[in-house]
TIBA-410657 format. One line per field, with one value per residue: residue number from 1; x, y, z of N, C-alpha, C, O in turn. Coordinates in steps of 0.1 Angstrom, whole numbers, plus 5000, padded with zeros to 4 digits. Each point is the difference from the previous one (the first is absolute). Layout:
BEGIN
n (NUM | ...)
nc1 (X | ...)
nc2 (Y | ...)
nc3 (Z | ...)
cac1 (X | ...)
cac2 (Y | ...)
cac3 (Z | ...)
cc1 (X | ...)
cc2 (Y | ...)
cc3 (Z | ...)
oc1 (X | ...)
oc2 (Y | ...)
oc3 (Z | ...)
REM end
This chain:
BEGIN
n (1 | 2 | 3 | 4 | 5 | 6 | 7 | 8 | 9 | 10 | 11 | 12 | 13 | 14 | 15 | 16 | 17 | 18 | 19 | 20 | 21 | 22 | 23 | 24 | 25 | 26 | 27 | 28 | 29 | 30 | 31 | 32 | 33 | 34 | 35 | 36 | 37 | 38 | 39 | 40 | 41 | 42 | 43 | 44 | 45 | 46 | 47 | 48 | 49 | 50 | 51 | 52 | 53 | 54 | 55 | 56 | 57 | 58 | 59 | 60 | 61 | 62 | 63 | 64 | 65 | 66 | 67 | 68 | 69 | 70 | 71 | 72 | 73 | 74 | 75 | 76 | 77 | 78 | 79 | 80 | 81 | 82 | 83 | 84 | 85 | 86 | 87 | 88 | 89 | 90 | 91 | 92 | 93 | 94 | 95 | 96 | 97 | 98 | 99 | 100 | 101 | 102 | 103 | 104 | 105 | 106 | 107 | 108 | 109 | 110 | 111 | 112 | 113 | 114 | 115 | 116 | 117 | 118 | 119 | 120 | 121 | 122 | 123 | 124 | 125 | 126 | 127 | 128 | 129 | 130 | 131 | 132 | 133 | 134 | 135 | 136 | 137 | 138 | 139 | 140 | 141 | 142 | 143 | 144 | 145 | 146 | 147 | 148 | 149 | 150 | 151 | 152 | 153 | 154 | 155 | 156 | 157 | 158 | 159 | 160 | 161 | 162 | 163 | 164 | 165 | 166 | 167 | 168 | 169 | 170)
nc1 (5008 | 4984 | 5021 | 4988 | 5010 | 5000 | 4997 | 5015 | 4985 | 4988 | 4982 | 4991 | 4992 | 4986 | 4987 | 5021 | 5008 | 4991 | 5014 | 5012 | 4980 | 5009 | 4992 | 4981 | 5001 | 4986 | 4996 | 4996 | 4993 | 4998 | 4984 | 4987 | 5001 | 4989 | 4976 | 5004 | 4994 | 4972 | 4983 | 4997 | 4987 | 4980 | 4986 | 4991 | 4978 | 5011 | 5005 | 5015 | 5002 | 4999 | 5011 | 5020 | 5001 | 5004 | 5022 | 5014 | 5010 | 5011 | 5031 | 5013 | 5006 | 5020 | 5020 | 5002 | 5010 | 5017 | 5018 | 5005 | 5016 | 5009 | 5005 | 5017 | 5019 | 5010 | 5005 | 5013 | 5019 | 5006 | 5008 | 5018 | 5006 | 4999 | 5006 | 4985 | 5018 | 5001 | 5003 | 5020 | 4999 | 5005 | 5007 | 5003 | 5007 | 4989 | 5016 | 5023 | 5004 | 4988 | 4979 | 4992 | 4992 | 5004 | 4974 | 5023 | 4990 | 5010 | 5003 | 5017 | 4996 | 5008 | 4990 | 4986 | 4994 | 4979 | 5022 | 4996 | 5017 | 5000 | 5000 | 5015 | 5019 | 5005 | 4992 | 5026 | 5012 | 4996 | 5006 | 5016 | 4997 | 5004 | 5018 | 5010 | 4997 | 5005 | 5007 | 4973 | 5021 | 5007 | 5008 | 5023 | 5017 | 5001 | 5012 | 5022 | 5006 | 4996 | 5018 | 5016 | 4977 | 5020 | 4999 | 5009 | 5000 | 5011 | 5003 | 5010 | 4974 | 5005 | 5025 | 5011 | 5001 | 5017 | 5016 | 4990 | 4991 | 4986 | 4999 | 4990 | 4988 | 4996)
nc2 (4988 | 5008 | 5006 | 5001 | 5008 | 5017 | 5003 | 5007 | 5007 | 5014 | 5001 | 5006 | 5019 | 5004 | 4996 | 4996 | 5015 | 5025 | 5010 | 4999 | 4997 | 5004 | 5011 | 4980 | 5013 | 5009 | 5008 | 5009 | 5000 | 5013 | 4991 | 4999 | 4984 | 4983 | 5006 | 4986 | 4978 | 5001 | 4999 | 4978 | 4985 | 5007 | 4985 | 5019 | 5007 | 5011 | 4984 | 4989 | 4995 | 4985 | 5015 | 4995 | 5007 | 5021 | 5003 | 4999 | 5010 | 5024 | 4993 | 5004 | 5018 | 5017 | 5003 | 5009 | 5021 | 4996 | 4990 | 5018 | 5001 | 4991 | 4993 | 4980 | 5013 | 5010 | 4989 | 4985 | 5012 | 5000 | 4979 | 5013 | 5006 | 4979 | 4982 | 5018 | 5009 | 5010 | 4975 | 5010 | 4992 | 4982 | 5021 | 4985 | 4987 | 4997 | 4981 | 5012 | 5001 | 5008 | 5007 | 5015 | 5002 | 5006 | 4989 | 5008 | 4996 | 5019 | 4987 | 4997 | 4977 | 5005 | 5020 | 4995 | 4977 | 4991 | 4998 | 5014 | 5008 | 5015 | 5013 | 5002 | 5013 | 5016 | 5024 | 5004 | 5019 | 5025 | 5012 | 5013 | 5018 | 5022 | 4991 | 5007 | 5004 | 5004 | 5015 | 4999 | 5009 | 5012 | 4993 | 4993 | 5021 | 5003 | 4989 | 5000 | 5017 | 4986 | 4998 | 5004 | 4991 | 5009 | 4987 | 5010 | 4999 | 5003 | 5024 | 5015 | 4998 | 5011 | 5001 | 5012 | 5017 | 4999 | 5006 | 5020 | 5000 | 4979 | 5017 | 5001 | 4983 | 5018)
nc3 (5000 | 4988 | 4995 | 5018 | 4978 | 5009 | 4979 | 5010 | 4988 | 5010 | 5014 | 4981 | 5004 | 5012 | 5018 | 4989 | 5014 | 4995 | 4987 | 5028 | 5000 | 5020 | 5013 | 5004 | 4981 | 5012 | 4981 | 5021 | 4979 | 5017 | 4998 | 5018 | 5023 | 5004 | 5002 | 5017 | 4993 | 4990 | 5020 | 5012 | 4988 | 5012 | 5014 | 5004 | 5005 | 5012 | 4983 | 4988 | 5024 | 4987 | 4999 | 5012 | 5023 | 5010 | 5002 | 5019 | 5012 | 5000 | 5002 | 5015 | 5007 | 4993 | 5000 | 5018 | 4998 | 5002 | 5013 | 5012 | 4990 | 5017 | 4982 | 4988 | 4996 | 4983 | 4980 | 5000 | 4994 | 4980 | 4994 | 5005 | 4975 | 5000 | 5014 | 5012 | 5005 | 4980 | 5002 | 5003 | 4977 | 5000 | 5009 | 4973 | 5022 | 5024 | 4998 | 4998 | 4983 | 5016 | 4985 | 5020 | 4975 | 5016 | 4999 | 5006 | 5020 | 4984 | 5014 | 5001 | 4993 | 4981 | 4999 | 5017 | 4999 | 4989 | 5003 | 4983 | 5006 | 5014 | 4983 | 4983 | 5011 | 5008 | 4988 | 4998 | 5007 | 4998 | 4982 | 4993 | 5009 | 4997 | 5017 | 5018 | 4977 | 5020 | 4981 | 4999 | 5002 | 4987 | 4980 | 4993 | 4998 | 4975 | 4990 | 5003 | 4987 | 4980 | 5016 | 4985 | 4994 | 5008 | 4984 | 5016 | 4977 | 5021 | 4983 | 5011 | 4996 | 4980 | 5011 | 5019 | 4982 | 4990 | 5006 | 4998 | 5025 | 4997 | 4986 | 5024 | 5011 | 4994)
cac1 (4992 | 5009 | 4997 | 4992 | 5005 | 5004 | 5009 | 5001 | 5007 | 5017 | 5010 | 5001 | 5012 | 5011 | 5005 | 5002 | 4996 | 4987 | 4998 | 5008 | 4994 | 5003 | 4989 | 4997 | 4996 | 4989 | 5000 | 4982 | 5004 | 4992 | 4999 | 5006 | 5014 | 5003 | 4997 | 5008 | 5013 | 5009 | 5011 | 5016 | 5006 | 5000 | 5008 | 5013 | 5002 | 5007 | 4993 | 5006 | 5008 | 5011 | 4995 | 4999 | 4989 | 4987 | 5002 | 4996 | 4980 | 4993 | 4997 | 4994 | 4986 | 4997 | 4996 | 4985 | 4989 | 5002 | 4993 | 4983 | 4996 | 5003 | 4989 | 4992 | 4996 | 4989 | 4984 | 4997 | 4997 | 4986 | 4988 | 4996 | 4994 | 4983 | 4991 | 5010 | 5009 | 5003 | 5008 | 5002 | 5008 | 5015 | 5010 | 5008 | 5011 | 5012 | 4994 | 4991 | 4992 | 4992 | 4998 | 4990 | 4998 | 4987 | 4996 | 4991 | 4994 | 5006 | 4984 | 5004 | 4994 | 5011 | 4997 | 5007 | 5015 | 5014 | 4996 | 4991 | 5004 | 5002 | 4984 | 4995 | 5007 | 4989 | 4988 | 4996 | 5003 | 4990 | 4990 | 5007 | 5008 | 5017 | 5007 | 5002 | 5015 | 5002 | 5014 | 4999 | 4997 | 4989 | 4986 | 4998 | 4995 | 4985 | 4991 | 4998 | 4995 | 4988 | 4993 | 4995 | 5000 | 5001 | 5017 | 5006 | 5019 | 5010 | 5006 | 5008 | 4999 | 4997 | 5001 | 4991 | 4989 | 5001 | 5007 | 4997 | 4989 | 4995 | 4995 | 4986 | 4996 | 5006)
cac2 (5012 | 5012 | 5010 | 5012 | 5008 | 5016 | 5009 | 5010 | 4996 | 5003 | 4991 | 4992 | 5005 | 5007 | 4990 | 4991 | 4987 | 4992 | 4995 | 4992 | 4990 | 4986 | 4999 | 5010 | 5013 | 5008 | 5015 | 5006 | 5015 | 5009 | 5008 | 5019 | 5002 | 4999 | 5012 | 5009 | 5000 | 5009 | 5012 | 4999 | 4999 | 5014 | 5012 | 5008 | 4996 | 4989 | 4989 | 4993 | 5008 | 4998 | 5000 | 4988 | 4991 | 5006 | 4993 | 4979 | 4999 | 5003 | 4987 | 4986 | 5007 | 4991 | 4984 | 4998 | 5005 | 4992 | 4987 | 5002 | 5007 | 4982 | 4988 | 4992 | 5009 | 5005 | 4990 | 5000 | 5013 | 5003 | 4989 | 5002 | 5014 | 5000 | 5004 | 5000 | 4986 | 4994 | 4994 | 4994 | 4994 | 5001 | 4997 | 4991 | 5012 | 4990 | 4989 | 5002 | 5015 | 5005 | 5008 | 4998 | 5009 | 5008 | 5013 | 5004 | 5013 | 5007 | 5007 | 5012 | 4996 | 5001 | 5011 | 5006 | 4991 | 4997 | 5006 | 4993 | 4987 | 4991 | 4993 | 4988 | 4988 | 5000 | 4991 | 4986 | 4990 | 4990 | 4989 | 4983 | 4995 | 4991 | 5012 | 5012 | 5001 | 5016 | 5006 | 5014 | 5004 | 5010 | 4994 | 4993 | 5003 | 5005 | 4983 | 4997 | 5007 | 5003 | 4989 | 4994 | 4988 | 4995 | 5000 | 5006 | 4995 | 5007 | 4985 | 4994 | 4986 | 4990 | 4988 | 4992 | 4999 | 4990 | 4989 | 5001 | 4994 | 5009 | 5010 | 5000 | 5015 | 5008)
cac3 (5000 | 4995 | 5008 | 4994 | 5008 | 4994 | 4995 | 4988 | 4986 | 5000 | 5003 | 4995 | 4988 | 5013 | 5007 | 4988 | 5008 | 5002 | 4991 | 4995 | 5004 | 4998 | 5003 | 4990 | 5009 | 4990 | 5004 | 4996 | 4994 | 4991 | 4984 | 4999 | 5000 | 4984 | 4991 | 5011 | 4994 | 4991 | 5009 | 5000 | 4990 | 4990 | 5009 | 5001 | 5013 | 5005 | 5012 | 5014 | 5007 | 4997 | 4990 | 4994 | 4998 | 4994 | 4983 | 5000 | 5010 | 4989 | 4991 | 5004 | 4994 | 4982 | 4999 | 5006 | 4993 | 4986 | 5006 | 4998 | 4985 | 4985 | 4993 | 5012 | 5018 | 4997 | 5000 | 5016 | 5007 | 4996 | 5012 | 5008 | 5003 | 4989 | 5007 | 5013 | 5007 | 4996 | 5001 | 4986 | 5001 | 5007 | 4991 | 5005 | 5001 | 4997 | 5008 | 5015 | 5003 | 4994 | 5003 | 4995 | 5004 | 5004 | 4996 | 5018 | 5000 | 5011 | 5006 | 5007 | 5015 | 5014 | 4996 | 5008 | 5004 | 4990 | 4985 | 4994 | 4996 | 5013 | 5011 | 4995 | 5002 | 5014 | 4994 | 4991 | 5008 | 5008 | 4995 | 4998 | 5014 | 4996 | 5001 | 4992 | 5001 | 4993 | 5008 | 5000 | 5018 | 5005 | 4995 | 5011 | 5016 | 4996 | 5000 | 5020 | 5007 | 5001 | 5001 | 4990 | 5003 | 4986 | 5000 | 4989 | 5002 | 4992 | 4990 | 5005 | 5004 | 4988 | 5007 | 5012 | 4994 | 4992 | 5008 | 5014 | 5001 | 4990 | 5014 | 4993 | 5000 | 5008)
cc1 (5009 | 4998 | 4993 | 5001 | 4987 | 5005 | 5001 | 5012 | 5016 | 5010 | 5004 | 5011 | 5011 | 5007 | 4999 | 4999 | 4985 | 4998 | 5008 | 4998 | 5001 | 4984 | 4990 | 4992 | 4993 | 4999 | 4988 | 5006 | 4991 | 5000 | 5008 | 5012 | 5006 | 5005 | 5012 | 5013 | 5006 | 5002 | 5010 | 5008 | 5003 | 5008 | 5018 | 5008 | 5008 | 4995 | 5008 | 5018 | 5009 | 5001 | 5003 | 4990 | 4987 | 4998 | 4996 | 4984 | 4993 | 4993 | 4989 | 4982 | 4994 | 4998 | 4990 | 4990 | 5001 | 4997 | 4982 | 4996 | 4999 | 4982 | 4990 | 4997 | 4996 | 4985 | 5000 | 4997 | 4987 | 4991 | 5000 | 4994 | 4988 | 4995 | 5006 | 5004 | 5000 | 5013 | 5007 | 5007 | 5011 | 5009 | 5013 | 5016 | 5010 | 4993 | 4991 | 4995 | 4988 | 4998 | 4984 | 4996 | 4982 | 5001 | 4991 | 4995 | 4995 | 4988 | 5007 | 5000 | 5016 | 5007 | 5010 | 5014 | 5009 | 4993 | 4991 | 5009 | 5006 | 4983 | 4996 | 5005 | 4997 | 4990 | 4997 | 5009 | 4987 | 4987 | 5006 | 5004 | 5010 | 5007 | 5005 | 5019 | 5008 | 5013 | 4998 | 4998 | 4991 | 4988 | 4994 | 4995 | 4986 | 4991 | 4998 | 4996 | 4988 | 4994 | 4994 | 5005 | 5007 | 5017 | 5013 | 5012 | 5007 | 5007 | 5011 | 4999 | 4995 | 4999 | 4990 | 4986 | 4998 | 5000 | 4994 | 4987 | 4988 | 4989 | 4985 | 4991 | 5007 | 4989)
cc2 (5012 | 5012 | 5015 | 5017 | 5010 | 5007 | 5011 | 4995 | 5007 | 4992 | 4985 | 5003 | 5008 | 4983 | 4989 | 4986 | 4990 | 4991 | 4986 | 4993 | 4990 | 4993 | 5006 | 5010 | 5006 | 5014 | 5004 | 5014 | 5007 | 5008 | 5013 | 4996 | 4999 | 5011 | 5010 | 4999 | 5006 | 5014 | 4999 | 5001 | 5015 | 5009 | 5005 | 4993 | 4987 | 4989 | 5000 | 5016 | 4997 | 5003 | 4986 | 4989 | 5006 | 5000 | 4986 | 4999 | 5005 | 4994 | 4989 | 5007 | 4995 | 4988 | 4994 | 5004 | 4992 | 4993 | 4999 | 5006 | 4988 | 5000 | 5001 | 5004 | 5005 | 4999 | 4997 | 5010 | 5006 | 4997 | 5001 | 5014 | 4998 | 5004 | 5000 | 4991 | 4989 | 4999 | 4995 | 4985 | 4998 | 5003 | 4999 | 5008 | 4984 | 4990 | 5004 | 5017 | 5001 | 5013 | 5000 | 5015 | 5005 | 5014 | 5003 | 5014 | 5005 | 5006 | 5010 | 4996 | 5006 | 5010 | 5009 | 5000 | 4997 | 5006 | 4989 | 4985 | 4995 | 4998 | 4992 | 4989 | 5000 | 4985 | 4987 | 4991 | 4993 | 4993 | 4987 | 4995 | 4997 | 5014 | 5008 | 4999 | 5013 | 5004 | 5012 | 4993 | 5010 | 4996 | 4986 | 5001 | 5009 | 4990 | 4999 | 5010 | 5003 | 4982 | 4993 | 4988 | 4989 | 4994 | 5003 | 4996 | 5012 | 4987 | 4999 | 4992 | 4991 | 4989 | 4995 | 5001 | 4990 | 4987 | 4998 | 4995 | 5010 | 5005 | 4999 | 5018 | 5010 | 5002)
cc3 (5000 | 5016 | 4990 | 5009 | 4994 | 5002 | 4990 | 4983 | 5004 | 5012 | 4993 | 4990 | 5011 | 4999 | 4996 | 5010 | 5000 | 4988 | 4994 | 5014 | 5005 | 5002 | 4993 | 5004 | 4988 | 5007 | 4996 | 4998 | 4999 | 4987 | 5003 | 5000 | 4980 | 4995 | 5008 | 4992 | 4992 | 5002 | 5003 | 4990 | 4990 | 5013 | 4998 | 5017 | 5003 | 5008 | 5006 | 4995 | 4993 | 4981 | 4991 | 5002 | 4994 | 4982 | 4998 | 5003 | 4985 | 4986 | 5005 | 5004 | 4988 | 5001 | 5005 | 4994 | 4982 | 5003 | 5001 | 4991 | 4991 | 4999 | 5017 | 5013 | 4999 | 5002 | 5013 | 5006 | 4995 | 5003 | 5012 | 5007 | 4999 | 5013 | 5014 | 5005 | 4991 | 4998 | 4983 | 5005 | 5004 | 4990 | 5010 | 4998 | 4994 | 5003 | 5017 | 4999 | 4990 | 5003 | 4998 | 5002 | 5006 | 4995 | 5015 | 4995 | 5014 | 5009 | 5006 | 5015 | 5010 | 4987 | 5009 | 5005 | 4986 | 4981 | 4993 | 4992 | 5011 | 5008 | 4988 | 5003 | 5010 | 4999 | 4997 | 5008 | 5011 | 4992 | 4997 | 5014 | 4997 | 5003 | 4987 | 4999 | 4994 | 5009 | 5006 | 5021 | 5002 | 4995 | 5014 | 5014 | 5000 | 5003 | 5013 | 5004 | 4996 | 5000 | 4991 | 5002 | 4987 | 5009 | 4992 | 5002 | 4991 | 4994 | 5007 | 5009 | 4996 | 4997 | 5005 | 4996 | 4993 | 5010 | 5014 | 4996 | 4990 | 5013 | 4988 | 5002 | 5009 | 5010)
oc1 (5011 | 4990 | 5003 | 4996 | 4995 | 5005 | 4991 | 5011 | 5010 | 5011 | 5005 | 5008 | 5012 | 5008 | 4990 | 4996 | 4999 | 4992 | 4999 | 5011 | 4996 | 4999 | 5002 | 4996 | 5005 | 5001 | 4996 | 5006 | 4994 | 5009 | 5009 | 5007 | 5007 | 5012 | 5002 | 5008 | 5012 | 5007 | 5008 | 5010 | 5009 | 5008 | 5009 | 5011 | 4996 | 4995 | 4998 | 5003 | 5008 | 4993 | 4992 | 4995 | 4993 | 4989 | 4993 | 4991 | 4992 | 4989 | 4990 | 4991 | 4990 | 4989 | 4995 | 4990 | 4989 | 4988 | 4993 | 4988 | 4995 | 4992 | 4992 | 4991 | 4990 | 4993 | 4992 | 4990 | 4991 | 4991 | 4991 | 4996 | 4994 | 4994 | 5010 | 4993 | 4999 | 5006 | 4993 | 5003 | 5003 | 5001 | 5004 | 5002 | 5007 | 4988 | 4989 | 4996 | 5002 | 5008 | 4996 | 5002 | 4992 | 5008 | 4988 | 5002 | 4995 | 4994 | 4991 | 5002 | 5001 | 5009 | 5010 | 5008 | 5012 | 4989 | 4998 | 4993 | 5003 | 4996 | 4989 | 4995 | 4994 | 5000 | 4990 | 4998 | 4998 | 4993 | 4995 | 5004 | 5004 | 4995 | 4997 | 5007 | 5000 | 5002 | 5010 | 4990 | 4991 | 4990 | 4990 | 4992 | 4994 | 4989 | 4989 | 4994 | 4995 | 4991 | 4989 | 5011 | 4994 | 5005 | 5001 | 5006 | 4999 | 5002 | 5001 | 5010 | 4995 | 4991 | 4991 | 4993 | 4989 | 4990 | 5002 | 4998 | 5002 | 4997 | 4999 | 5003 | 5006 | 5002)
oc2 (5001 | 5001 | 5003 | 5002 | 4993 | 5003 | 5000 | 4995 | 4996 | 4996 | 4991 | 4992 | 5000 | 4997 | 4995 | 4989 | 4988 | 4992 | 4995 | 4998 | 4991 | 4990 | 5011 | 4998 | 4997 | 5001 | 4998 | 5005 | 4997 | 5008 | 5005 | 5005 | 5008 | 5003 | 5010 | 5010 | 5003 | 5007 | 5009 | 5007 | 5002 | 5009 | 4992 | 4995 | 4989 | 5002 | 5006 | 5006 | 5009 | 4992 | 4997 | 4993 | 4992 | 4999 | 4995 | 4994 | 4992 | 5000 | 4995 | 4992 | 4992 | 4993 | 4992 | 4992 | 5001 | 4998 | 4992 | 5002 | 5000 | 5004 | 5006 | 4996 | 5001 | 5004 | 5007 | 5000 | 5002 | 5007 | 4994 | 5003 | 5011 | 5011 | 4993 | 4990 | 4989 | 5011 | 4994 | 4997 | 5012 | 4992 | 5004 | 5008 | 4996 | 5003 | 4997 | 5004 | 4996 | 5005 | 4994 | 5006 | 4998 | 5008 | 4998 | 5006 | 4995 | 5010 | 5008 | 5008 | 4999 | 4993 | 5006 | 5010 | 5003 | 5002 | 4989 | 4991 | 4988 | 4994 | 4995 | 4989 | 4989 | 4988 | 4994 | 4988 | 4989 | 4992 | 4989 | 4988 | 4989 | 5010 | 4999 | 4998 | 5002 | 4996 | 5007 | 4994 | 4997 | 5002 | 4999 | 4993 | 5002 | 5003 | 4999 | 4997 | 5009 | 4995 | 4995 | 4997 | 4993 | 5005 | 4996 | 4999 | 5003 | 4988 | 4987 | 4996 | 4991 | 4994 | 4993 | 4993 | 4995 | 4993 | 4990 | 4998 | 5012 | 4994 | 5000 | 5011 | 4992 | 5007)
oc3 (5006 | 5007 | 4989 | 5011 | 4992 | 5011 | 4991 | 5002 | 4997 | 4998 | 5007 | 4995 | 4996 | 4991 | 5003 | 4997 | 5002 | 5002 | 4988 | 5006 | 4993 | 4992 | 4995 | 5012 | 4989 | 5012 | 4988 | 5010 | 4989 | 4997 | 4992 | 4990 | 4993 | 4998 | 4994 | 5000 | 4999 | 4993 | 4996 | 5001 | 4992 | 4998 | 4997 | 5003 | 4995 | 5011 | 5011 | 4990 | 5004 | 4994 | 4991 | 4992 | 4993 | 4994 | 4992 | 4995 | 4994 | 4994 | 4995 | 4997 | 4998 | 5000 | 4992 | 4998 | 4994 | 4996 | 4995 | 5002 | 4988 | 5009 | 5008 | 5007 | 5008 | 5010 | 5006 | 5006 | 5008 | 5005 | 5005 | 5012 | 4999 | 5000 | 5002 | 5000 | 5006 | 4998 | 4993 | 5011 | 5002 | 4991 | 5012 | 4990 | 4990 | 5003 | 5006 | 5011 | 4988 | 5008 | 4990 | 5011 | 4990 | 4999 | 5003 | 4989 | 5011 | 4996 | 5002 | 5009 | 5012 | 4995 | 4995 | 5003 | 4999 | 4994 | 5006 | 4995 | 4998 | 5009 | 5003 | 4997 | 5001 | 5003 | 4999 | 5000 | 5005 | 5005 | 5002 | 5000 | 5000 | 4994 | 4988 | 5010 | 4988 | 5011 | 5003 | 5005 | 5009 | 5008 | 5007 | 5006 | 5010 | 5006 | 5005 | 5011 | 5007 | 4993 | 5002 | 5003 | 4992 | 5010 | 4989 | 5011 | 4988 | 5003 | 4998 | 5007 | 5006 | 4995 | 4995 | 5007 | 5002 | 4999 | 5007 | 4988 | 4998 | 5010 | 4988 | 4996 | 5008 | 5010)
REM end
């Protein structure tokens, strides 16, 4: 049985580890994060602090976004915009990664605490019951202090996310 995270499309392209697996693991992506990429990708602005890795992180943007641009992920992605929380097919990274993207939608229900694409991952982590995996600590300590009932792993415990016991409802 596969571990199941959400997440956002850029820590998938940040951090090359989730995508090389020893175990199998699927990622619930919302549609917005998608569309988030090719801001990064047009942005002037810097992802990551260093300018050589922020060139590396960049490429690897693209590439992600071409990857979902093919044929066939496409069509998956389309079919799952047809109607809310719907779910596309899995596209396939390697033997053990998948990726599944949602089309969440956003009620504004926690509006106040996080921007409109951290309360769809909000969202969907608690409609699928499956934590949340992200490098943003302040997004994090936002979640515990407005007591949101969900679980969350910074990606530097990835590992023991993978590997550690699978956690049910929060």
């Amino acid at each position: 049985m596969s571990r199941q995270f959400v997440t956002e499309a850029v820590m998938v392209a940040i951090y090359g580890q989730l995508l090389t697996t020893p175990a199998p693991v699927e990622y619930i992506v919302p549609y917005t994060s998608l569309l988030e990429l090719y801001e990064f990708q047009d942005s002037t602005e810097p992802l990551m602090d260093n300018p050589a890795d922020d060139q590396h992180v960049k490429r690897k943007v693209s590439e992600l976004i071409s990857y979902f641009e093919e044929p066939l992920n496409q069509k998956k992605i389309r079919r799952a915009l047809q109607m809310p929380w719907a779910k596309s097919l899995p596209i396939l990274f390697d033997a053990n990664t998948t990726l599944i993207v949602i089309n969440a939608v956003d009620t504004a229900h926690y509006g106040e605490y996080f921007d409109p694409i951290e309360t769809e991952l909000v969202l969907t982590a608690q409609r699928e019951e499956l934590p949340i995996l992200t490098d943003q600590l302040d997004w994090i300590h936002r979640i515990i202090e407005a007591s949101v009932p969900v679980h969350v792993y910074d990606i530097d415990d990835f590992d023991f996310a993978v590997d550690g016991p699978m956690l049910n409802n929060p």
